[in-house]
C-alpha positions in Angstrom: -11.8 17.9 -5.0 -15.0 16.0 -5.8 -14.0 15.6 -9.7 -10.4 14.4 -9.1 -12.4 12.0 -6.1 -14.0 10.7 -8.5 -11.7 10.4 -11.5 -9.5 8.7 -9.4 -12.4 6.3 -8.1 -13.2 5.4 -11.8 -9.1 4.7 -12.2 -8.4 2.3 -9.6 -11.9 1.0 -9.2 -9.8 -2.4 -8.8 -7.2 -1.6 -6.5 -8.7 0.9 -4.0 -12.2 1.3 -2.8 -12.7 5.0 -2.4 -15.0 6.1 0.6 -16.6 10.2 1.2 -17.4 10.5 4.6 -19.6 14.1 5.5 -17.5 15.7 8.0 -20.6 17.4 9.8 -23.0 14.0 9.9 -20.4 11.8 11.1 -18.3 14.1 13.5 -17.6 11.1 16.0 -15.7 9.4 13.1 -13.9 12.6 12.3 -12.9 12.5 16.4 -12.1 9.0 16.3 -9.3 9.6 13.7 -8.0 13.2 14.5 -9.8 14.9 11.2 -8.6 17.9 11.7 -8.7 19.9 8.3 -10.5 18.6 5.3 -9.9 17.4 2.7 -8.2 15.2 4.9 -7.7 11.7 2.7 -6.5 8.1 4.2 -5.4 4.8 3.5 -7.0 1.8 5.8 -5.5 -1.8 5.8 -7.9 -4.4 7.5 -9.3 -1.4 9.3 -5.9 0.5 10.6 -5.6 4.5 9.3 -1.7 4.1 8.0 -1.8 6.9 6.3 -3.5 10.5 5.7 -2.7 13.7 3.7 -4.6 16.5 4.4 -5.7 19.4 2.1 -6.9 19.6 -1.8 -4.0 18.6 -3.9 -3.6 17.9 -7.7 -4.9 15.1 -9.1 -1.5 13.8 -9.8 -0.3 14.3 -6.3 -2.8 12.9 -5.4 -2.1 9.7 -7.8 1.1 10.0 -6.7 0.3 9.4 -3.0 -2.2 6.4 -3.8 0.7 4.9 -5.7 3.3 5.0 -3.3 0.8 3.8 -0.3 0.0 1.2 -2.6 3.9 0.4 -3.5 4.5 0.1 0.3 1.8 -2.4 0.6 2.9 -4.3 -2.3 6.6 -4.2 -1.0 5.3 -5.8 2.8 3.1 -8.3 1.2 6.2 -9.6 -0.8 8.5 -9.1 2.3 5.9 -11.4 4.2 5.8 -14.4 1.7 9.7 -14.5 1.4 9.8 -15.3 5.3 
């Protein structure tokens, strides 16, 4: 997964800020969040987890993914400004 990580890093270097976290140096972190299986991959906003995937995927699922958490955002910051 380390070459699509980073691929996908390189693609959306201005929309998402892409973090790797060692599962076995920062176990409390892992605990904290209910890492269960790894790859697990998330999506903060203003430091919430609103959502993971977990286990190695395509690189196009993946992009896929990103995209639609992305779309959602997208859609509640418009929903917000109309109110």
């Amino acid at each position: 997964m380390t070459p699509i990580f980073k691929a996908l890093s390189d693609e959306y270097t201005d929309e998402v800020k892409f973090v790797k976290v060692d599962a076995d140096d920062f176990e409390d972190v892992c605990a904290e969040y209910q890492i269960l299986g790894l790859p697990t991959f998330a999506v903060f906003i203003e430091g919430k987890m609103v959502a993971t995937r977990a286990g190695a995927m395509p690189k196009e699922m993946l992009m896929d993914w990103i995209d639609e958490s992305l779309s959602v955002l997208e859609n509640d910051g418009e929903e917000g400004q109309k109110n």
